[in-house]
C-alpha positions as a printed NumPy array, in Angstrom:
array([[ 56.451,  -7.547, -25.696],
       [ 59.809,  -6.413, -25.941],
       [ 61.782,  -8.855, -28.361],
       [ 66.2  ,  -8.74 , -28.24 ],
       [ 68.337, -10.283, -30.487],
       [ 72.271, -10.253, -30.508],
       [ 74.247, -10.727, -33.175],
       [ 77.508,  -9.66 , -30.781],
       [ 79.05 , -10.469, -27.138],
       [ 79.24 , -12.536, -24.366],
       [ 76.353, -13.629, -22.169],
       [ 77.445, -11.491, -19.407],
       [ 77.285,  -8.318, -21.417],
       [ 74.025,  -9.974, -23.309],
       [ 72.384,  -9.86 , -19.553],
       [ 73.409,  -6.22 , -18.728],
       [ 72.321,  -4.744, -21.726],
       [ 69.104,  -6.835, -22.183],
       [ 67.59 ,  -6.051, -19.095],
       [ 68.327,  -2.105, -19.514],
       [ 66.857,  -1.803, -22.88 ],
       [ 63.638,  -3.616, -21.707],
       [ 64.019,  -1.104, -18.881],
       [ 63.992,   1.653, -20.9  ],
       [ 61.684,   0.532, -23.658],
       [ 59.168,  -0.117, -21.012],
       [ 59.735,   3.563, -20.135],
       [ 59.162,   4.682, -22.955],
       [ 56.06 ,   2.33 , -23.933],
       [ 54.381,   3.89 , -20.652],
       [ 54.655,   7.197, -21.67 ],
       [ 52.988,   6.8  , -25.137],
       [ 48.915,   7.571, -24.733],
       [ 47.804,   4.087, -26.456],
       [ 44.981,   1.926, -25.872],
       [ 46.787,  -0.921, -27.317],
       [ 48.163,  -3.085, -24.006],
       [ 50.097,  -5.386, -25.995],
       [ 52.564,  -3.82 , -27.958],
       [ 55.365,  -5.698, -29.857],
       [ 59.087,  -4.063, -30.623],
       [ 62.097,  -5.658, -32.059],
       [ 65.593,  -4.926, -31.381],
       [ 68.273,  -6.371, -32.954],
       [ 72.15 ,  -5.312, -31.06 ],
       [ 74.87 ,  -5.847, -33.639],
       [ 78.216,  -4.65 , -34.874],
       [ 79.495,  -2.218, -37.71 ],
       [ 79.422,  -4.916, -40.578],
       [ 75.817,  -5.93 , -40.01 ],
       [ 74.301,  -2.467, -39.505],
       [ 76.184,  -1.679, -42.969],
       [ 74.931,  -4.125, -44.482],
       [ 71.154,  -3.771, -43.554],
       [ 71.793,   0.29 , -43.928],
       [ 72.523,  -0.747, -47.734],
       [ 70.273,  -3.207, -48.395],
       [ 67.102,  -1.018, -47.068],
       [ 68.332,   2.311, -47.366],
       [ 70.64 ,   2.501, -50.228],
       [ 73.584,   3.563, -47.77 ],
       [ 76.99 ,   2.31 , -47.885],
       [ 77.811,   3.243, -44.778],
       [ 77.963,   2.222, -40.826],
       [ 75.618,   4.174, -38.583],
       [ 74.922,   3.843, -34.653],
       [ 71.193,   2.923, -35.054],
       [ 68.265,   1.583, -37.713],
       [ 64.88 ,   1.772, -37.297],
       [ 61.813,   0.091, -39.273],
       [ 58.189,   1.405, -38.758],
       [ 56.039,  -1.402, -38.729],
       [ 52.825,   0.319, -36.997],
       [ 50.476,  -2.863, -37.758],
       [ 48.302,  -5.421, -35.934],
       [ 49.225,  -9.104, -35.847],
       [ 49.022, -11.853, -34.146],
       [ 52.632, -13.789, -33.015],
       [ 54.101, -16.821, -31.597],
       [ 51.54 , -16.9  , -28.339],
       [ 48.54 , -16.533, -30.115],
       [ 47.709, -12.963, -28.786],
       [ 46.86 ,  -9.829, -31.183],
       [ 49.741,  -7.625, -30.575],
       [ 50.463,  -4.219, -31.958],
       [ 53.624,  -3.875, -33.74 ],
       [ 55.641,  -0.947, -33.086],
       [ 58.797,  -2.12 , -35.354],
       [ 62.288,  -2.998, -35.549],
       [ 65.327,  -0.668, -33.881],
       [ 68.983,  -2.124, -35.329],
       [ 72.069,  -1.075, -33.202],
       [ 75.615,  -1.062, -33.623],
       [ 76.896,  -1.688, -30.37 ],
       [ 80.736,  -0.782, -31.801],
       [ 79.373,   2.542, -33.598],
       [ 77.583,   3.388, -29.808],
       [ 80.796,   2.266, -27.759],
       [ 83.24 ,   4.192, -30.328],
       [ 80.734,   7.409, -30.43 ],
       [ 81.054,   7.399, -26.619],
       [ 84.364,   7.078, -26.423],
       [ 84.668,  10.399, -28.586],
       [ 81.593,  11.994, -26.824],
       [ 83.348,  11.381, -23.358],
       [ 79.908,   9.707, -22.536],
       [ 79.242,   6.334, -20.343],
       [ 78.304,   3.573, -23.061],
       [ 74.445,   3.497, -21.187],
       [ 74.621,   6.99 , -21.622],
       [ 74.874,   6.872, -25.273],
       [ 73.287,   4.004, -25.819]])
């Protein structure tokens, strides 16, 4: 299961970008060798202030960076009563990825 949570945009932007990371999560998920069929990641999409923030708070770092993640690697059981394998959390500044683009002369997907 493939959990995203904004914290930024517009529901038209919310749609677009949801359905590509779950695309590309899923990618990735299928390439890993694990016996584990239901696996649980978290992403969170946010902007500069809230990435600082959680960068200080559980790193120590007073500064904005493009993404966060959180290991979690541990066996639980969620919301739908099923035993799920959680991979962990992944934090993103949308704003740091659009901005790093921009400079990179990359598409936005591209980066992101």
């Amino acid at each position: 299961m493939i959990d995203i949570n904004f914290d930024c945009l517009g529901n038209s932007k919310k749609i677009q970008l949801n359905s590509f990371i779950k695309d590309s999560l899923n990618k990735i998920l299928d390439e890993i060798d694990n016996n584990k069929k239901n696996i649980y990641v978290s992403v969170f999409l946010t902007n500069n202030k809230k990435i600082k923030e959680i960068n200080k708070k559980y790193r120590s770092i007073n500064k904005v960076t493009n993404v966060l993640s959180f290991t979690q690697n541990d066996e639980r059981m969620l919301g739908d009563s099923k035993i799920y394998f959680i991979l962990g959390d992944i934090v993103i500044s949308l704003e740091k990825i659009f901005s790093e683009a921009k400079i990179q002369k990359k598409r936005f997907l591209d980066h992101l």
